[in-house]
N, C-alpha and C positions, 0 to 999 in steps of 0.2 A: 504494500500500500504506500510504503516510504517514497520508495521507489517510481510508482509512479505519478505522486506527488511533484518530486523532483523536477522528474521528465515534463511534467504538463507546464511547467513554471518556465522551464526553461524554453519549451513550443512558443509559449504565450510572448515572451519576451523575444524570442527569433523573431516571431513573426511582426510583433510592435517595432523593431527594429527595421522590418525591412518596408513597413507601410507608412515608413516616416523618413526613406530614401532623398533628401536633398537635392531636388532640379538643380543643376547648372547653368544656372541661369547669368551670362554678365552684359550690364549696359552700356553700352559703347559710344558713350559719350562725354567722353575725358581719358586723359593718359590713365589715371588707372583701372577705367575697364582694357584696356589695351594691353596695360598692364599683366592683366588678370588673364586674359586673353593667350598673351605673348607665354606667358609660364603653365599652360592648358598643354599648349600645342607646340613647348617648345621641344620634345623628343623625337620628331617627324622627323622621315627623310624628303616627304613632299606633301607638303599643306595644299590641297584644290580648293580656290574660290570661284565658286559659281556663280551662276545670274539669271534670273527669269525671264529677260530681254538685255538686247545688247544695246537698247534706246534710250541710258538714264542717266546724264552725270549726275543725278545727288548718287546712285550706287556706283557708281566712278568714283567719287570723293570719302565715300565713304572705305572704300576699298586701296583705296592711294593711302590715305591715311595707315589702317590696319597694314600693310607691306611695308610702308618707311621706318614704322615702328618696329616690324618683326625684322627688317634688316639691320634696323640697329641695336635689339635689345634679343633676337634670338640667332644670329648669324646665316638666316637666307638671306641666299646670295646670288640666285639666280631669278629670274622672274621672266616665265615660258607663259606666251603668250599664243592664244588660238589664229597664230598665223604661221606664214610659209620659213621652215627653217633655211632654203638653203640661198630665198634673197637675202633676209637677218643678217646672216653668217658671210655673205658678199660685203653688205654695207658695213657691218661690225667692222669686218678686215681692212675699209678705206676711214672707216671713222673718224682720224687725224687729219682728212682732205675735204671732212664732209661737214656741212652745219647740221645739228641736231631736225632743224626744219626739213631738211631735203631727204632724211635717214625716217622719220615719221613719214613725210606724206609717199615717200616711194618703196618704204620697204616693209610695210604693215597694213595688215588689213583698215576694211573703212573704217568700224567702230574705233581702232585707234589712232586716228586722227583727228578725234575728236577734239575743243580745246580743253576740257577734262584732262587728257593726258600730255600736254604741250610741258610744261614744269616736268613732270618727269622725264622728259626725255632730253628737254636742257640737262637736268640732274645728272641724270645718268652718263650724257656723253659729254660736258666738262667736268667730269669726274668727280662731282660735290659728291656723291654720294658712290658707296664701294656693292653697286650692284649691276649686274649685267641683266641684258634683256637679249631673249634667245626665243625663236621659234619652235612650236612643236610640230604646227601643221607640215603634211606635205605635200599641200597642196601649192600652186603658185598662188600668189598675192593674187588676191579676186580683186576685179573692179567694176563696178558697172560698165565701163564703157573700156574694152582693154587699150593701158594704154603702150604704145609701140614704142616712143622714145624714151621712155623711163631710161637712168641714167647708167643704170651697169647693162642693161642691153645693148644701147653705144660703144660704152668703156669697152666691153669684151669683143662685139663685134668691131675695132679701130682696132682691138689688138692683135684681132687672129686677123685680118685685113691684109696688110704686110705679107704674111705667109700664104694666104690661100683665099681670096676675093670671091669667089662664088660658096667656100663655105662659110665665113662672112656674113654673106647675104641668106647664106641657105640656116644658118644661126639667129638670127634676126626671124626667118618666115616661122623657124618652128616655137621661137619662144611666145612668136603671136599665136601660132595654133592651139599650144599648150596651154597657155592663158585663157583661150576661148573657150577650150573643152573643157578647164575648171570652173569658171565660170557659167558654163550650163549647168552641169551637175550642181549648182545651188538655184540657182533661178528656175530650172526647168523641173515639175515635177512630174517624174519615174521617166528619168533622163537613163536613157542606155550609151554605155559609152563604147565610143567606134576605134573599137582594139586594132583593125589593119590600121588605121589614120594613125593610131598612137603607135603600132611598131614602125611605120615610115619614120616616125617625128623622130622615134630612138635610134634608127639607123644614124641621122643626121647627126644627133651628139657623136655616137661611137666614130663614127668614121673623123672626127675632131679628135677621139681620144686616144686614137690608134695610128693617128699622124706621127710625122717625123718632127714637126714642129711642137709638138704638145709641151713637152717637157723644157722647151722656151718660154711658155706662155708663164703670167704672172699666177705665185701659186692659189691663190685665191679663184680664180679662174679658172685654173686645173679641179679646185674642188668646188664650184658650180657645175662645169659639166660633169662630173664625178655624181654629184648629187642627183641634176637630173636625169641621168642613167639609171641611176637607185631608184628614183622614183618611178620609173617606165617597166621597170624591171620588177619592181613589188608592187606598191597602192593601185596600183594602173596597169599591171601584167592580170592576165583572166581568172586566175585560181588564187589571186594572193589571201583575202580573205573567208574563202569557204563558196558556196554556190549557195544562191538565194532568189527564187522566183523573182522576188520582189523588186525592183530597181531601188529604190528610196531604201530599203533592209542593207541592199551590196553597198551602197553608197555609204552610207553610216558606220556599218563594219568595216570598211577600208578607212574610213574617216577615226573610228576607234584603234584599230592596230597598228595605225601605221601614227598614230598621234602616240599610243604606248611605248612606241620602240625607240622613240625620240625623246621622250620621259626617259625611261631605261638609259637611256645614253648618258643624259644628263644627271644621272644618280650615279652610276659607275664610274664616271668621272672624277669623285666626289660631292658633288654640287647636295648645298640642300634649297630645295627648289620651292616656290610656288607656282601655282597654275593659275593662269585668268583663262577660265572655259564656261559656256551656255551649261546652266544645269542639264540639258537634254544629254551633252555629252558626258555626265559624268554621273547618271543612273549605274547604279549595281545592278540592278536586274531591270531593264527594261521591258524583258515581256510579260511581267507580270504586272505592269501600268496599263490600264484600262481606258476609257475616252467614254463617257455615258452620253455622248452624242455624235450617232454610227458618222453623221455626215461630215463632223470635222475629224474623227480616226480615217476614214476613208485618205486624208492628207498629208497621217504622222506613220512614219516609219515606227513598227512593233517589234518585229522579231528581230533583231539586230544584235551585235558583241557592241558593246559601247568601250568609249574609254574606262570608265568608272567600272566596268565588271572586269576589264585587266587588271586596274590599279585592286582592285577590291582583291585580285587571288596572288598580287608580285608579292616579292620575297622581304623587300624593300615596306618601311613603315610608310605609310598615307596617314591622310585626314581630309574626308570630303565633307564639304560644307555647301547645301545647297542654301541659294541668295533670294528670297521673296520679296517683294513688298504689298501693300494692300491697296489703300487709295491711292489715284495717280489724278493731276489738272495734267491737262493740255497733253495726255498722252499719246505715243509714238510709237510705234515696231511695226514689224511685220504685216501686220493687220488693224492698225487704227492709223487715223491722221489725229491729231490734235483734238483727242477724245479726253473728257472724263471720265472716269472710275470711281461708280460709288466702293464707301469702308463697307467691309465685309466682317459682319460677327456671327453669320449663324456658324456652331461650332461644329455642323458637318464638313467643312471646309479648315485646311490647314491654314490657310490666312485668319478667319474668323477665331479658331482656337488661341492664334500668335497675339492675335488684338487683343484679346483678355488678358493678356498681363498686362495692358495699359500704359505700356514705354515705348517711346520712340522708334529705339533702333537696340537691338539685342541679339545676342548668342547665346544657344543651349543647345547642349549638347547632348542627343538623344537617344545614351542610353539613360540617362539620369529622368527621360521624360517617360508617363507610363502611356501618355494619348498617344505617343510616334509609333507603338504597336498597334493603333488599331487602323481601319481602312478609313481614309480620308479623301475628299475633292479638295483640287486647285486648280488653280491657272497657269497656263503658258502660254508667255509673252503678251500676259492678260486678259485673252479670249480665248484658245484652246483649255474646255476643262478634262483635266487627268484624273485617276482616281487610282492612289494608291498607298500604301503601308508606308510612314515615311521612315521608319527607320532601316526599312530593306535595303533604300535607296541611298540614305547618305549617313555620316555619322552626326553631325550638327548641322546648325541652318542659323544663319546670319536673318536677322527682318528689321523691315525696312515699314514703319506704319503708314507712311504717305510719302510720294515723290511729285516734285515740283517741276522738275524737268529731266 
């Protein structure tokens, strides 16, 4: 009887102990939520910061902020951004010849040239601050309108000119090709991509890198077309990432593996890294996020590998954070113009849930939360709703109660 006296006392009090588990909850609005923040996350080999839309500088500023912090108070040192590594890595190599301005608007996608990110990339390339900015994607720098005389398209083609004038010229047609076809594959949706067209364009490098002149060429240059070989030969060869009825599935899984492998680089190198990527890319488990309205799933790639289900099984520590917010004035992306967004509290909704703690702008982190196990609706990019577990998906989530622009 003693005995299970004991035992009950000690159930009772297991169990009071564990139904009084302390959310990790910090508010991110002064150094020492950042603080607080920076000593959470400081054992990572790669912190992921996400985003619900790539349309927001207040979560630009908000996320600038949290990076200058964690490079100076946690020792990341790299900051991988969801654009093309192997222009980055061109203009990096000229960066003593080059103004910060010309190295933003040419060598990164559109969202970051935005003027949200102008200071940091002063920062970064007069050296105020000890962090580099490197690409993950490997895809070419997307533009709406591709443009042809960007400045290391020039630079390379004037250099290999000299040696061999028609490949030259035949250098210049294919990087316009190359550009074109990444460019569709985001604008065009269940874009198939024309594998003979892209083994032409790869002939065109190889026969550059299998010249007699190659190993003249400036080495920067040498590891451009180096790159875009790799790229023609994986992301964009037919089998790189598995076979998928789906076009928008094959797209995103070559978009996740081949963005993984360039993470992986950047950790083996050393580096401890953060990630600026779209929440969408960095789902652990994408197929088990649902769309409770068939006609806007009919749009979202499902069954796909993302980055976030790499980073979720590497060997290498992570921390994915996906980025919400709830009310938006004069909202922007993909699918509004200069729309409103009412606040959202019904608490079937991850936004609505986040509103009830009644703060600004906040981090928690969700194993400490018990609502991130159960099945929830949101938004992506403020009008697609998704419906899913949130703790499947990330390990924390940064929120954002209202954005203004």
């Amino acid at each position: 009887m003693k005995t299970k006296l004991i035992f009950s006392f000690i159930l009772l009090f297991f169990l009071i102990a564990c139904s009084n588990t302390e959310e990790e909850i910090i508010e991110l609005q002064s150094d020492d939520g950042f603080e607080q923040i920076a000593d959470f996350l400081d054992q990572n080999d790669v912190l992921v910061l996400g985003e619900s839309t790539h349309g927001s500088e207040d979560i630009d500023h908000l996320k600038l902020e949290l990076i200058e912090y964690l490079n100076q108070h946690s020792n990341y040192n790299v900051l991988a951004l969801e654009s093309s590594k192997a222009e980055l890595n061109y203009y990096n190599s000229k960066a003593n010849d080059l103004t910060p301005e010309i190295i933003q608007n040419e060598a990164v996608a559109d969202m970051f040239r935005r003027d949200s990110f102008n200071q940091l990339f002063e920062d970064v390339y007069s050296r105020s601050i000890e962090l580099e900015i490197q690409g993950i994607n490997w895809q070419p720098v997307v533009y709406n309108n591709s443009h042809f005389n960007a400045y290391y398209s020039e630079n390379i083609a004037k250099e290999i000119a000299p040696y061999n004038e028609d490949s030259a010229n035949s250098f210049l047609q294919n990087e316009y090709r190359i550009r074109e076809i990444s460019k569709d594959t985001v604008f065009i949706d269940g874009y198939n991509l024309p594998f003979d067209e892209l083994n032409e364009i790869q002939t065109g490098y190889e026969k550059i890198l299998s010249s007699e002149y190659f190993n003249e060429l400036d080495e920067s240059t040498r590891e451009f077309i180096k790159n875009r070989i790799t790229i023609l030969d994986g992301p964009l060869s037919v089998d790189f990432a598995g076979q998928y009825d789906n076009a928008d599935d094959d797209y995103y899984s070559r978009r996740g593996l081949g963005m993984f492998n360039n993470v992986s680089e950047l950790v083996e190198d050393g580096n401890k890294v953060i990630l600026w990527v779209h929440n969408f890319h960095i789902l652990k488990n994408p197929s088990s996020v649902s769309y409770p309205n068939d006609e806007q799933g009919e749009y979202m790639a499902q069954e796909f590998n993302s980055l976030g289900l790499y980073l979720d099984q590497a060997d290498f520590k992570t921390y994915m954070i996906g980025v919400y917010f709830n009310q938006a004035n004069q909202f922007d992306s993909l699918y509004f113009e200069n729309e409103d967004l009412e606040h959202i509290t019904d608490e079937n909704y991850l936004e609505g849930i986040l509103s009830g703690y009644d703060k600004e702008k906040i981090f928690i982190d969700l194993d400490s939360a018990e609502w991130s196990k159960e099945t929830l609706n949101s938004y992506h990019e403020g009008f697609i709703e998704q419906q899913f577990i949130p703790r499947e998906q990330y390990d924390g989530i940064i929120y954002i109660d209202k954005i203004e622009n």
